[in-house]
C-alpha positions in Angstrom: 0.0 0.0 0.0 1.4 3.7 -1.1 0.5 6.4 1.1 0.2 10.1 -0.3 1.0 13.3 1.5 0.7 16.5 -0.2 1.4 19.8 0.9 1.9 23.4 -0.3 -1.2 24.9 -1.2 -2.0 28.5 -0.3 -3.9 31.6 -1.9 -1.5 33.2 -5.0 -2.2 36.2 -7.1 -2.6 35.5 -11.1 0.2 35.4 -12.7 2.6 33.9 -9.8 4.2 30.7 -9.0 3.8 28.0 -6.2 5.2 24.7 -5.7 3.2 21.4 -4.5 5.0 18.9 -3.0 4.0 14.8 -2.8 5.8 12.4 -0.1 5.3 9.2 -1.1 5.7 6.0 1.4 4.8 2.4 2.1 5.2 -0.9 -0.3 6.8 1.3 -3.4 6.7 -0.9 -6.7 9.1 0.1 -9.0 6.6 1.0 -11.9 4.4 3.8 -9.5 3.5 6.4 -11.7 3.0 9.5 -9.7 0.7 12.0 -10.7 -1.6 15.3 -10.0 -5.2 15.8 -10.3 -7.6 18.8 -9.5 -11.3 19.9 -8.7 -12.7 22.4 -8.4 -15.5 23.9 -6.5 -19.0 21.7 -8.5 -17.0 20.2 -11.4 -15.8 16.9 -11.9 -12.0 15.8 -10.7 -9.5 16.1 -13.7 -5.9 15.1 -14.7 -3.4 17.5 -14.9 -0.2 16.1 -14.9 1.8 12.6 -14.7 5.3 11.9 -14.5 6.3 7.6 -15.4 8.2 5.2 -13.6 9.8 4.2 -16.7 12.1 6.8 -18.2 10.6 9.7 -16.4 8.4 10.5 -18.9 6.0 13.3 -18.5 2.6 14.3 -19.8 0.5 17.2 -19.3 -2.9 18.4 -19.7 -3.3 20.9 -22.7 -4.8 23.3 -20.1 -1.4 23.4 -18.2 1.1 22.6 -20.7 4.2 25.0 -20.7 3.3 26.9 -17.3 2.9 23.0 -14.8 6.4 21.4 -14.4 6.0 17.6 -12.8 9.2 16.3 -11.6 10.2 13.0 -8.7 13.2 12.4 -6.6 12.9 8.7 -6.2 15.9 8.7 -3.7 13.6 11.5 -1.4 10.0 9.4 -1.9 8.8 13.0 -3.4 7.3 14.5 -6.5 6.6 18.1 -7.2 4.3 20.4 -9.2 5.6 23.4 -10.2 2.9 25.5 -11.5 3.7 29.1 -13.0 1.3 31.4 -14.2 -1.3 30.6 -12.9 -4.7 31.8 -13.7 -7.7 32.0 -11.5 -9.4 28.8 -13.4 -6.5 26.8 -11.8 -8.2 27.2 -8.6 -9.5 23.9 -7.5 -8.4 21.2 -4.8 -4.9 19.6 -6.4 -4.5 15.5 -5.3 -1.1 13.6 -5.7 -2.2 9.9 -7.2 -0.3 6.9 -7.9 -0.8 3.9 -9.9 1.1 1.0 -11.2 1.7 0.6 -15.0 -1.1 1.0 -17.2 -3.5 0.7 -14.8 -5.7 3.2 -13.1 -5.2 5.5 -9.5 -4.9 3.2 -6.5 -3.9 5.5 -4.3 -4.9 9.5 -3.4 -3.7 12.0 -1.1 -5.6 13.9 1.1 -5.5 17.1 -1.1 -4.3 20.5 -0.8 -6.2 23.9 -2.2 -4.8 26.2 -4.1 -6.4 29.4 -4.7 -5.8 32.1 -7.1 -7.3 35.7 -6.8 -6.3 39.0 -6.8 
């Protein structure tokens, strides 16, 4: 079993930059995906952003490519979002998920909110 912790979240003006941060622990198979979801306040939870055990290999949502950065330290058990210009439609809860291979999320975090307003 793969526990998630996330942390990070906060209020940030449009335009700026804020970091998430995912510790990862428990049973860790070597092909655990990591990855970020959102939701926001009445609308469905969506993928933003997942970075592969195998080669590192990222992938982003259109609505985030170029300004989301996903990145894992596999020697730390972490894996960070880096989001940068940020817009107030990226306001929503953010999860850290896992899951192994092709298959779909085992494992959520708790969440963390980001908020962005001027």
């Amino acid at each position: 079993q793969v526990q998630l912790v996330e942390s990070g979240g906060g209020l940030v003006q449009p335009g700026g930059s804020l970091t998430l941060s995912c510790v990862y622990s428990g049973h860790i198979p070597e092909d655990l995906n990591l990855g970020w979801y959102r939701q926001a306040t009445g609308k469905e939870r969506e993928w933003v952003a997942t970075i592969h055990a195998i080669g590192m290999t990222t992938d982003y949502a259109d609505s985030v490519k170029g300004r989301f950065a996903i990145s894992r330290d596999n020697a730390k058990n972490t894996t960070w979002l880096q989001m940068s210009g940020l817009k107030t439609e990226d306001t929503a809860t953010y999860y850290c998920a896992a899951n192994r291979g092709n298959g779909a999320v085992t494992n959520w975090g708790q969440g963390t909110q980001i908020t962005v307003s001027s």
